[in-house]
N, C-alpha and C positions, 0 to 999 in steps of 0.2 A: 235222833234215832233213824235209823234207815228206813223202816215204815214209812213215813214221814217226807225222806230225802228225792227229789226229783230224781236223781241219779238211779237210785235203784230200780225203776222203770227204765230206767237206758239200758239198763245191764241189760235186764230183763229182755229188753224190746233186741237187742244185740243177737241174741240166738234166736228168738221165736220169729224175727225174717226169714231167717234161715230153715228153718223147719215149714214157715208157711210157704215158702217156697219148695221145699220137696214136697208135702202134700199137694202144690200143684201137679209136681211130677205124677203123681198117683194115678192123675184121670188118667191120661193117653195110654198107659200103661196097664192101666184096671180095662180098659175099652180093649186092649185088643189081649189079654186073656179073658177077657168075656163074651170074643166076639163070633167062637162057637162052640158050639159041646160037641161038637164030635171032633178035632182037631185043637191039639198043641202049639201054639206058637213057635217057631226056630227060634237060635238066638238071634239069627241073623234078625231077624226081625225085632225083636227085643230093643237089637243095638241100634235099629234103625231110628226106633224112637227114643231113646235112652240121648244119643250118646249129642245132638244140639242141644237138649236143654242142659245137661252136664258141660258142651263147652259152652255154652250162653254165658251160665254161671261164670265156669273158672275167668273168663276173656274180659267179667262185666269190667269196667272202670273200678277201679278201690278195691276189688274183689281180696277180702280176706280170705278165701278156702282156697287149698292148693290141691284139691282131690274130692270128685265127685261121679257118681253115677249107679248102679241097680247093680244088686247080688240075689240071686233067683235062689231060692228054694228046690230043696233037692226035686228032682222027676219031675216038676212043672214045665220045661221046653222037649219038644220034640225029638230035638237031636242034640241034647249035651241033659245027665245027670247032675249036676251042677253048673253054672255059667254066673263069671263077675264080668260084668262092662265100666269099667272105671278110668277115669282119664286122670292124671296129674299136671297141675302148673298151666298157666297162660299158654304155653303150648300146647297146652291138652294131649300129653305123651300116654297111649294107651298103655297099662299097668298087663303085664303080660298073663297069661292065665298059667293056673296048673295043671295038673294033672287032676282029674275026678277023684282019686282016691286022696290027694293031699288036697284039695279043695273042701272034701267032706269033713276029712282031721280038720282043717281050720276050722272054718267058722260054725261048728257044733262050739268050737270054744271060746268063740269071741261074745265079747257082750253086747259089742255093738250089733250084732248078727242077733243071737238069741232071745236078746230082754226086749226091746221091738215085738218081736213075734209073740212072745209068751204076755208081757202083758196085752198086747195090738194095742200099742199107743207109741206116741213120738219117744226117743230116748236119747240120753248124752250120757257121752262115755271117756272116760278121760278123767286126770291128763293121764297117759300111755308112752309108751316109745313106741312108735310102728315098723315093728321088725319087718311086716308084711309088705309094706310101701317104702316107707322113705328114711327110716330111721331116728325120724325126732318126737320129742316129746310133742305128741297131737292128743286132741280134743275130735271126736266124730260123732255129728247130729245122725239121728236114723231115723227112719218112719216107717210103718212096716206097710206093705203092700198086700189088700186085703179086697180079695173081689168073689166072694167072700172071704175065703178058705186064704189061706198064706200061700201067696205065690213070691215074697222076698223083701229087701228092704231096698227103698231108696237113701243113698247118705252122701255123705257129706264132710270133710276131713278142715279143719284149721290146726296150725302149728301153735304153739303155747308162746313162743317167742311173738307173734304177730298178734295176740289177743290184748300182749302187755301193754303197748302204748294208747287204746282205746280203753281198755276195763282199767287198767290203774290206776289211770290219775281220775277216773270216775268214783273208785273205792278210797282213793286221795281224799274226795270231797264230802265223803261221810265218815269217816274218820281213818285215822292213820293207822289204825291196824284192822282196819278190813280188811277181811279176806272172803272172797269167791271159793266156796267147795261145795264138793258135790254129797249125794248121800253118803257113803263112808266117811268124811271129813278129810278128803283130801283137796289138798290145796289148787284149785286152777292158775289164778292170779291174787296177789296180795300188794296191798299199799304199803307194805312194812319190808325193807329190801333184808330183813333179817328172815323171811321166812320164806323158802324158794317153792316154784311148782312142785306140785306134788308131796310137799311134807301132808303128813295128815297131823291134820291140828287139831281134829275133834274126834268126839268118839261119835259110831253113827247113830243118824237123827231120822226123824219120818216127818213126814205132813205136816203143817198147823204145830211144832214144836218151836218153842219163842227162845226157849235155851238149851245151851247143851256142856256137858262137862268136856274141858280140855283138855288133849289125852296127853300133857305134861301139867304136872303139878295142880289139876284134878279141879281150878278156879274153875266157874261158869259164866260160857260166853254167848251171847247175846246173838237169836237168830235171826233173820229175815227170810224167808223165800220167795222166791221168784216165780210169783205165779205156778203155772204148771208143772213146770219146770224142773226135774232134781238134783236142783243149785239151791243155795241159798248164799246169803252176804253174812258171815261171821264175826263179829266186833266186840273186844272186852268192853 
């Protein structure tokens, strides 16, 4: 049983570095919109603290994320209604901005944006296609930025193709049709080359739920979750 299986703790442990590392992001960020009530932060300022620890990340050694850094909440900076500071790739190529009015259309609609904020707790979003960045099926960590009041999220992008050769042969090792999905039962990665990212293989599940029906041919499959996390390990 994956309960059980060392591996499921890797999975695990595989994003929540990731997350505890944007919750570092938090401090320096929570510090200087807190650092006075009569005055708003610029973005320039924002990006000033934003944008080393986002290339820290993408530059580290091994670095799986190929896109990281803060998306502000609307009216929180001084001088920009909305503002992303986001960098792409080892290069750290800044991801250009839009315009305030299609900035606001976005991310009202993203989930990586919204469900952070609504519940103010970490979230994973994916798998996706990111029409907005880079056009591959990606997976995005968020954390939302809370000092108190919601001034934005910090995140974090991995592609689905670069999660495979670490999560697979780990879901390999708990059995051969493990699959990694998130709450709706869509597929992240799978040990089973028959069943690709993003199929949804379950129907959706909550919390503390050990089984769930599989949304072909209606068998019950065997949950595991990952900690905090809203993944779990899937396996007839």
């Amino acid at each position: 049983m994956a309960a059980s299986h060392p591996a499921a703790a890797d999975i695990t442990a595989h994003f929540t570095r990731v997350i505890d590392m944007l919750k570092d992001w938090t401090g320096p960020l929570g510090a200087l919109f807190g650092a006075s009530d009569e005055r708003r932060p610029t973005h320039q300022e924002a990006d000033a603290v934003i944008e080393p620890l986002a290339g820290s990340a993408l530059e580290a050694p091994g670095s799986v994320l190929v896109g990281a850094g803060f998306i502000a909440a609307e009216d929180v900076l001084a001088n920009a209604r909305w503002h992303m500071a986001w960098w792409q790739g080892a290069a750290k190529v800044r991801l250009m901005s839009v315009s305030p009015a299609e900035a606001g259309e976005i991310y009202v609609r993203r989930e990586w944006f919204t469900t952070p904020l609504e519940l103010r707790r970490p979230h994973i979003t994916g798998p996706y296609v990111d029409f907005l960045c880079t056009d591959e099926y990606t997976v995005t960590l968020s954390v939302p930025l809370l000092a108190p009041q919601p001034y934005g999220i910090v995140g974090a992008d991995m592609f689905v193709a670069q999660l495979e050769p670490t999560v697979g042969p780990l879901l390999a090792s708990i059995s051969p049709t493990a699959s990694l999905v998130n709450r709706s039962g869509r597929v992240l990665v799978s040990a089973d080359p028959r069943i690709a990212a993003g199929t949804v293989l379950t129907d959706t599940w909550v919390p503390g739920q050990h089984d769930v029906a599989a949304r072909e041919g209606g068998a019950r499959v065997q949950l595991t979750g990952c900690g905090e996390l809203p993944l779990a390990i899937a396996a007839r």
